[in-house]
C-alpha positions as CSV (number, residue, x, y, z in Angstrom):
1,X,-0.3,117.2,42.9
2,X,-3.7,116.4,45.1
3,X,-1.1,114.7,47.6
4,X,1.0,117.3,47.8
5,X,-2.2,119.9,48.3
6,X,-3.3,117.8,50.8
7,X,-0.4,117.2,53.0
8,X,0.3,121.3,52.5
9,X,3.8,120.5,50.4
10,X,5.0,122.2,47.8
11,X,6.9,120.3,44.3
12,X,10.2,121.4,42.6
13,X,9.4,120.0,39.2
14,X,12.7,118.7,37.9
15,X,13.3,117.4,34.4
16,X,16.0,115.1,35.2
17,X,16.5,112.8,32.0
18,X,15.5,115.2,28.9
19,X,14.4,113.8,25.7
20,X,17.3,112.7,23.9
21,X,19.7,113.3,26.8
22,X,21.2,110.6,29.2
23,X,24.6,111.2,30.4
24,X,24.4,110.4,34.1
25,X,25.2,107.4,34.0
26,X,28.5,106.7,31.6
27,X,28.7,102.9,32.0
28,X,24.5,103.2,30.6
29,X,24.4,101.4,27.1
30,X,21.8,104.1,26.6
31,X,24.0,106.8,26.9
32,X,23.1,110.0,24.1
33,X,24.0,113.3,23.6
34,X,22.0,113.9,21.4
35,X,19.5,116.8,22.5
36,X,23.0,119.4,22.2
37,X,22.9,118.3,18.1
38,X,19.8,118.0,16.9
39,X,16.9,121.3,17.1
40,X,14.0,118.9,16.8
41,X,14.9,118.1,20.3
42,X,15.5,121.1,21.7
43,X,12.2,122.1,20.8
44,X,10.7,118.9,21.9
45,X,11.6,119.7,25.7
46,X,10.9,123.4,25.5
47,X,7.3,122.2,24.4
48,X,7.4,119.9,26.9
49,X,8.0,122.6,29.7
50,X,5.5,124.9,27.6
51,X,2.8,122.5,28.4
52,X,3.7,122.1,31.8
53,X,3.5,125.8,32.4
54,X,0.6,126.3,30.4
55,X,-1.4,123.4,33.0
56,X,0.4,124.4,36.6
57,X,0.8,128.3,35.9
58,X,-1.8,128.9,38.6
59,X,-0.9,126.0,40.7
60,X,0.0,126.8,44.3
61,X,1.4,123.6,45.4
62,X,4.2,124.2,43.0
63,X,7.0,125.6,43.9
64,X,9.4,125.6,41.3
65,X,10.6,124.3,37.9
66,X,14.3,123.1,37.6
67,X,15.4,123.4,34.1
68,X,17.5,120.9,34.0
69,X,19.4,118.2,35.5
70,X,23.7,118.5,35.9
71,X,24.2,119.2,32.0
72,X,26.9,117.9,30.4
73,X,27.7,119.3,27.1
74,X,29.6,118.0,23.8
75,X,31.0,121.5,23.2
76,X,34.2,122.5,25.5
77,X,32.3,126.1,26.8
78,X,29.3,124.6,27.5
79,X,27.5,127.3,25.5
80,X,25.4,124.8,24.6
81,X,23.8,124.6,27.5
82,X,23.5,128.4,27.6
83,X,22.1,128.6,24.7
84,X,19.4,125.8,25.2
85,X,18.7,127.3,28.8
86,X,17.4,130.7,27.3
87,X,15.1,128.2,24.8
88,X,13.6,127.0,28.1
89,X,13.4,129.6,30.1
90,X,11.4,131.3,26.9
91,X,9.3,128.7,26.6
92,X,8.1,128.3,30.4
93,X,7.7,132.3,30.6
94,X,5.4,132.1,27.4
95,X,3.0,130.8,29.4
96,X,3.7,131.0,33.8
97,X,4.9,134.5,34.3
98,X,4.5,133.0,38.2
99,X,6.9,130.3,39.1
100,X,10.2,129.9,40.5
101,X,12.7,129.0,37.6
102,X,16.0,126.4,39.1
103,X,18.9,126.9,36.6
104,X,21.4,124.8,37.0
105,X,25.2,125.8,36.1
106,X,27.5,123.8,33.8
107,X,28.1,120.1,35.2
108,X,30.0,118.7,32.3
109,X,31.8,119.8,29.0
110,X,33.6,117.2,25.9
111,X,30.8,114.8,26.7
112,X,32.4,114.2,30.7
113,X,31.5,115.7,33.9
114,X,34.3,118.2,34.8
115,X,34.2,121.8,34.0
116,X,37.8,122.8,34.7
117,X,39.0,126.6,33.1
118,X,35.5,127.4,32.3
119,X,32.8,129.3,34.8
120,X,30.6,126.9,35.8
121,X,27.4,129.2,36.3
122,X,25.9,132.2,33.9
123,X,22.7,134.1,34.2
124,X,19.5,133.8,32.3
125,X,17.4,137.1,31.3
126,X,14.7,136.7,33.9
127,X,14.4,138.0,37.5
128,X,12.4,135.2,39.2
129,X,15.5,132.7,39.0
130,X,17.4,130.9,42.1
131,X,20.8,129.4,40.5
132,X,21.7,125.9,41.5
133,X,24.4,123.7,42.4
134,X,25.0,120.0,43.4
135,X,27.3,119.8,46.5
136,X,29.2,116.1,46.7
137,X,32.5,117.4,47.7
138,X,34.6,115.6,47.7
139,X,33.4,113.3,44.8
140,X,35.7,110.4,45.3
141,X,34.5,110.4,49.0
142,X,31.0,111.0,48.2
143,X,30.3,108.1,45.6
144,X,32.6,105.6,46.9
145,X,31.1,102.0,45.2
146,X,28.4,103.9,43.4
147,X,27.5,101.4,40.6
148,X,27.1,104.6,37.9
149,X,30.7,105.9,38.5
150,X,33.0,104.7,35.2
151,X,36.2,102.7,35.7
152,X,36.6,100.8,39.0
153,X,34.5,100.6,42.4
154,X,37.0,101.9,44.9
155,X,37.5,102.9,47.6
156,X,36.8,106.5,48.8
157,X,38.5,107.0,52.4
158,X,37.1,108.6,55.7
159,X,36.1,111.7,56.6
160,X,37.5,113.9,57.8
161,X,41.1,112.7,57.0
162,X,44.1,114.5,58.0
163,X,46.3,112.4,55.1
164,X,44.2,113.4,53.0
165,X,45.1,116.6,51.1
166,X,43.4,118.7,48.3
167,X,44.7,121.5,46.1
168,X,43.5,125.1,46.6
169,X,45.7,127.1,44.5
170,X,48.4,127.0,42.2
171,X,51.0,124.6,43.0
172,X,54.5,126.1,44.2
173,X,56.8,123.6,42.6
174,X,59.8,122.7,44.6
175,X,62.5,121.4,41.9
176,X,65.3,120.8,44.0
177,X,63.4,118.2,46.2
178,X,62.1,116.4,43.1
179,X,62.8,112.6,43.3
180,X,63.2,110.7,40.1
181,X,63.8,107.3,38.8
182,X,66.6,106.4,36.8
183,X,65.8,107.4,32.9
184,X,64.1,105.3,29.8
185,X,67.4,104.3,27.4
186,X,67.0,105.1,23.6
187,X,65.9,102.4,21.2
188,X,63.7,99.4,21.6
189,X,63.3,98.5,25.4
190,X,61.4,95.9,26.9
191,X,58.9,96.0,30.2
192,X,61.5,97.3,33.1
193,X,61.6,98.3,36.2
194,X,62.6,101.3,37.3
195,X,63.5,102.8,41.4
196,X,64.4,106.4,42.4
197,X,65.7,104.5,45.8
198,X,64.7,106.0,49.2
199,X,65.6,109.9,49.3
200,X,65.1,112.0,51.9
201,X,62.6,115.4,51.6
202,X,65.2,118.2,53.5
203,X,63.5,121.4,52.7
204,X,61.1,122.3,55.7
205,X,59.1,124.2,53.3
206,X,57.9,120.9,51.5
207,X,54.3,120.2,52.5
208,X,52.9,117.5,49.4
209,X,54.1,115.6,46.6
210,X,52.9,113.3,43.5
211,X,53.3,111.3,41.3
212,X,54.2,112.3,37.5
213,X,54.9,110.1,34.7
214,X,57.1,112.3,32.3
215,X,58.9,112.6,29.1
216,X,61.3,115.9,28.7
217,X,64.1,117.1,26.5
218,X,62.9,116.0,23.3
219,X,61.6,112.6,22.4
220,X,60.4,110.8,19.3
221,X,59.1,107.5,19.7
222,X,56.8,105.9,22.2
223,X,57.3,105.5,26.1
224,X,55.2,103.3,28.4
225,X,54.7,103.5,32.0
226,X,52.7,100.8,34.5
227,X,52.7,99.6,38.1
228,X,53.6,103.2,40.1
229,X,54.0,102.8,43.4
230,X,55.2,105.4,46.1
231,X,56.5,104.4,49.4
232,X,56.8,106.7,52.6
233,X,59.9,105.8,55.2
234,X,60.9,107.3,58.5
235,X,64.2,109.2,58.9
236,X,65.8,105.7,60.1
237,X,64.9,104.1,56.5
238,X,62.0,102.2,58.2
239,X,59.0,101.7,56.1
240,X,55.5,103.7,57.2
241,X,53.3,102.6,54.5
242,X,52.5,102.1,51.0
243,X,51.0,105.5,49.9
244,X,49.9,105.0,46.3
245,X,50.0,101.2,44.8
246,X,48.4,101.9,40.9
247,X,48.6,98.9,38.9
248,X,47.2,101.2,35.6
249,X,45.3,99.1,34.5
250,X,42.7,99.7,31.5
251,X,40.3,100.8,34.4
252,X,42.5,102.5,36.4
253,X,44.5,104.5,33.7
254,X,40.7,106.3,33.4
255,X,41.7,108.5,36.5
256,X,44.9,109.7,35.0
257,X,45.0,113.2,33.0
258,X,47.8,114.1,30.5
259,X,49.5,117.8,30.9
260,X,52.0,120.1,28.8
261,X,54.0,122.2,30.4
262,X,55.9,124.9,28.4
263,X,56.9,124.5,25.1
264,X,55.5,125.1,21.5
265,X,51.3,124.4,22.2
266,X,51.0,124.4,18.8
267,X,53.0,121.2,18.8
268,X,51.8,118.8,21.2
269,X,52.8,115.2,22.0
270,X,51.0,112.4,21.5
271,X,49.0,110.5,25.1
272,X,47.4,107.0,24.9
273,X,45.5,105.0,27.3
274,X,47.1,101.5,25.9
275,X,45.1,98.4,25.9
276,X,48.1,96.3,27.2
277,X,50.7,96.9,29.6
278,X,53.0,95.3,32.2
279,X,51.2,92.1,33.3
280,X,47.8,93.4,32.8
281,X,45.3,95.1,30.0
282,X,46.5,99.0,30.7
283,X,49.5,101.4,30.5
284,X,50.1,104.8,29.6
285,X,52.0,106.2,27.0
286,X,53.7,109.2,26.0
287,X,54.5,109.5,21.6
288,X,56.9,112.0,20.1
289,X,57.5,114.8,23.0
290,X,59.5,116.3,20.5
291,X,60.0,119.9,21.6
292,X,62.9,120.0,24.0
293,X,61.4,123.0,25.9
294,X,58.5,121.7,27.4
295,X,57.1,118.6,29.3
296,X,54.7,116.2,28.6
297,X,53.4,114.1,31.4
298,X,50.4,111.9,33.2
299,X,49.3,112.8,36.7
300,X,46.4,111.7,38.7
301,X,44.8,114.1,41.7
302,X,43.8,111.3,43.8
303,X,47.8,110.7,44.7
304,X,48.1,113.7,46.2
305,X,49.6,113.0,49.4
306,X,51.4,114.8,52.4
307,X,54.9,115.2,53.1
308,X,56.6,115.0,56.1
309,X,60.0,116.6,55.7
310,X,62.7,114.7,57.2
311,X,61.0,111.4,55.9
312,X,61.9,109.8,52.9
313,X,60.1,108.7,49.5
314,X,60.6,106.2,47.5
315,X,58.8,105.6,43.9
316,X,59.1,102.7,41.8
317,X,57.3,101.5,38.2
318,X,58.0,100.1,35.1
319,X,58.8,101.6,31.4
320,X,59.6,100.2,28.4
321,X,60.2,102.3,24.9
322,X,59.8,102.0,21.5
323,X,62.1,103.2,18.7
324,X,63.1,105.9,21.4
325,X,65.1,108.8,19.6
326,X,66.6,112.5,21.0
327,X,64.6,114.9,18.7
328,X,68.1,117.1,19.4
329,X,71.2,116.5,20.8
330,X,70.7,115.6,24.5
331,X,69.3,112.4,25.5
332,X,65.5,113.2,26.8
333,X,64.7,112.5,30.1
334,X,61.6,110.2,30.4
335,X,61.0,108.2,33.6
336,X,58.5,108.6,37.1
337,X,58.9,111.6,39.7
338,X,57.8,112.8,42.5
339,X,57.3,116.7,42.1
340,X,57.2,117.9,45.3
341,X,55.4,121.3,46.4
342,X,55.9,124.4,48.9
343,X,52.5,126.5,50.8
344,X,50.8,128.6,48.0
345,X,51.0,131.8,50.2
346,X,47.2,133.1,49.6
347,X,45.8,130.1,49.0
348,X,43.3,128.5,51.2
349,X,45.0,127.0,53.5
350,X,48.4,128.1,52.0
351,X,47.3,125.8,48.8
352,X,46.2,122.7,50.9
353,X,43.3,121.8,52.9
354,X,43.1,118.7,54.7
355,X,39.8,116.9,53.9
356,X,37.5,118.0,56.4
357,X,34.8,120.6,57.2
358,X,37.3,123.9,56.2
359,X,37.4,121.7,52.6
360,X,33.7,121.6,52.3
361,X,33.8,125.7,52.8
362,X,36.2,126.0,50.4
363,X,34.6,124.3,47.6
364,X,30.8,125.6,48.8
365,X,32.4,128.9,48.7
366,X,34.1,128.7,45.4
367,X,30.2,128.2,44.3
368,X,28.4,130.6,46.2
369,X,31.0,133.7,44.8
370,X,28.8,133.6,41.5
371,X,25.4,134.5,43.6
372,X,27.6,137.2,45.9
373,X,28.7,138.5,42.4
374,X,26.0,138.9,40.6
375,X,23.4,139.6,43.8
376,X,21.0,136.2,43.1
377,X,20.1,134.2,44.9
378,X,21.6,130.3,44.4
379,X,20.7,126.8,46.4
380,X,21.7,123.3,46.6
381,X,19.2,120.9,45.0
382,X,21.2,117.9,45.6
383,X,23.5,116.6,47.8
384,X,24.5,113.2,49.4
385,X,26.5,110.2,50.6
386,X,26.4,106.9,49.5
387,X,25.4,104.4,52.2
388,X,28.7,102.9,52.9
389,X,29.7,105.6,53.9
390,X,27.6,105.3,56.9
391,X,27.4,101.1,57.1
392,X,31.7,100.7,57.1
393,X,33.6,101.2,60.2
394,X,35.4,104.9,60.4
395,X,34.6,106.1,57.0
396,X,32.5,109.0,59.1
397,X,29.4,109.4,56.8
398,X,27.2,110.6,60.3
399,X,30.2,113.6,60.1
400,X,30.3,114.6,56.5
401,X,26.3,115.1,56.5
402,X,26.4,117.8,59.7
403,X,29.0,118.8,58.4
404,X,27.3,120.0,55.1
405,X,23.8,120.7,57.0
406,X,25.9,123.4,59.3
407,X,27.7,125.0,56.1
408,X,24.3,124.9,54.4
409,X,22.3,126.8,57.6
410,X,25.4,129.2,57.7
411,X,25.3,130.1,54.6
412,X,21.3,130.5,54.4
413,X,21.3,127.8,51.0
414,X,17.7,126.1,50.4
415,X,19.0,122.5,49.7
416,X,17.6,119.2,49.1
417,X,18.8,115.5,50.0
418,X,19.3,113.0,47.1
419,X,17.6,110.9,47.7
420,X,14.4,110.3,49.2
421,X,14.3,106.0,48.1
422,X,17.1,104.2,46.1
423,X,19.5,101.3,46.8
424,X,22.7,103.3,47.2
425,X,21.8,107.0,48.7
426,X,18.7,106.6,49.6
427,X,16.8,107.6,53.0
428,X,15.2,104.7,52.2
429,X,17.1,101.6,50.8
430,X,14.8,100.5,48.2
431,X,14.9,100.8,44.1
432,X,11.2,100.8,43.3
433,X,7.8,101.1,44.4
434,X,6.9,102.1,48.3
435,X,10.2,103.1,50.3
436,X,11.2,99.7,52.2
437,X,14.0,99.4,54.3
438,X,14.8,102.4,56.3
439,X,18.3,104.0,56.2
440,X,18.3,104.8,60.0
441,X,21.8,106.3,60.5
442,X,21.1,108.6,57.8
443,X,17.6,109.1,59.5
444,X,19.0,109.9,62.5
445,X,21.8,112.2,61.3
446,X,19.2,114.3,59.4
447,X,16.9,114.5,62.3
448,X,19.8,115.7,64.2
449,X,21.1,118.3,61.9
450,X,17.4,119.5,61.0
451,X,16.3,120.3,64.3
């Protein structure tokens, strides 16, 4: 606090690890949850920020107190967070009537980080508030080899990217482009594999595809799937390029997410990350799809990939099944497709946005509708690159941080850079103690953009 008086600064106190709450890091062996369960610690961090209020309430080098760092709940609403945010907020207003208050929104719900179907932000009864977002769009970009991300280090891309698509609205499906392997027999079947052959995308409307793995028509039993790969060709049959090679392994099966489509919801199918599979320790499976109206399947986000009608596709994998029976007459359809999708007329970007700056708008946007809604104010307390972004040839980290600095400015957001010292983002690269080595493209891209 003196050096901050002294050097004419003002703080942002930030409670970023509460007591009895660690979720940032999932591959932590001190990872706990336990603050959203237990009272006694809910009211051992609103006394905590009681006494911090009671000793700074008249301290002008503060500027703020943030609440609460990215909270992921164990509820699927995230009321808890709601809930424990009023607690707080009481507790500081007891005794600062003067301070700045940061509330963050809803980071994380079922003990993960994603929020999809909920709202992410929600007001708190007091007027002196600024509401709060983290901005690492896109993630898989953003922390690229970041030690704390769970399953595998991989690799992130470049930015911008014109190959490189992302959703924007709901997906116009285009059925009679779909390309699909040949189907899973009934009965006991070993590890197989399975090739839709090259076909050809016709329809000029076709502007992305991905991968499913699928199970339709009614299905008892178990089905496996490993080793998808999809393979791009031009019209001549000649190969372009590998798009996605996913061996599903136990790491890798992390990033896929299993899906119902239609059907009884009452009556859902069975989905399993398996601890063994074709040639390695992972697989997916799909038990007992038994209602011949809907569709159980796995997808994963990150193959997302642009078509180029005219071209041709090819996707390949392996299945096997176990005790594989029709839960009615027809033979169900289990096997790998491509499901291949039209412009979402409405849609940013007609439902796909290259990554790129436009991207970045779209997602800061999506954010800043909650402030324009409600007429509050709302900032950016965090965001960042991880430092190979910067250090590996092409991957255009210099880009992605003016990028955000101009959206920022445009949008008149307050906005801090994570982080000031640390191995991995850091303006400096050092862990601990005094900042050591200094990150100087990421110096020199912030003196740049702040001028």
């Amino acid at each position: 606090m003196a050096w901050a008086r002294q050097h004419d600064l003002r703080l942002i106190l930030d409670l970023h690890t509460p007591i009895g709450g660690f979720w940032l890091d999932p591959t932590s062996d001190e990872v706990s949850f336990d603050i959203w369960s237990d009272p006694q610690l809910q009211q051992q961090n609103a006394d905590l920020w009681r006494v911090i209020a009671a000793r700074y309430k008249d301290e002008p080098a503060i500027a703020a107190y943030d609440l609460l760092n990215e909270p992921v709940t164990t509820d699927a609403t995230g009321e808890q967070w709601k809930a424990l945010s009023r607690q707080l907020v009481a507790a500081v207003r007891s005794e600062d009537q003067n301070h700045l208050l940061v509330v963050g929104g809803i980071y994380g719900v079922n003990g993960s980080y994603g929020t999809a179907g909920i709202d992410r932000h929600f007001l708190v009864d007091d007027k002196n508030v600024v509401y709060d977002f983290h901005f690492y769009e896109p993630i898989r970009y953003t922390h690229q080899y970041a030690s704390w991300i769970e399953g595998p280090v991989q690799d992130g891309g470049r930015y911008p990217d014109p190959n490189v698509i992302l959703p924007t609205g709901e997906r116009v499906l285009l059925p009679q482009s779909r390309i699909a392997t040949t189907f899973l027999p009934t009965g006991t079947s070993g590890w197989a594999a399975y090739d839709s052959g090259i076909v050809a995308i016709e329809d000029s409307n076709a502007v992305a595809a991905a991968p499913m793995l699928t199970a339709q028509g009614g299905m008892r039993g178990t089905a496996r799937f490993d080793a998808v790969t999809v393979t791009e060709y031009g019209p001549d049959g000649t190969e372009i390029r590998q798009i996605v090679s996913d061996q599903l392994d136990s790491d890798a099966a992390l990033d896929w997410h299993q899906w119902q489509f239609g059907g009884d919801a009452a009556a859902p199918p069975e989905f399993a990350r398996e601890t063994a599979g074709y040639q390695d320790n992972g697989s997916l499976s799909i038990s007992n799809a038994a209602d011949a109206e809907a569709i159980a399947g796995w997808s994963n986000d990150a193959h997302l990939f642009k078509v180029v009608p005219g071209n041709k596709y090819r996707i390949q994998g392996h299945m096997r099944g176990e005790n594989i029976t029709p839960s009615t007459g027809a033979a169900p359809r289990i096997g790998l497709l491509l499901d291949v999708y039209a412009r979402s007329p409405g849609a940013a970007g007609n439902g796909f946005l290259e990554r790129g700056k436009d991207y970045l708008a779209y997602q800061l946007a999506e954010h800043l509708q909650f402030g324009i809604d409600n007429n509050v104010p709302m900032s950016v307390m965090e965001f960042g690159l991880v430092r190979q972004a910067f250090e590996m040839e092409g991957k255009g980290g210099d880009q992605w941080v003016t990028d955000v600095l101009e959206l920022l400015d445009d949008n008149g957001l307050s906005f801090a850079y994570w982080e000031y010292h640390g191995t991995q983002m850091g303006l400096y690269l050092s862990g601990t103690g005094l900042p050591g080595e200094p990150h100087t493209a990421l110096q020199d891209t912030l003196t740049r953009g702040l001028r």
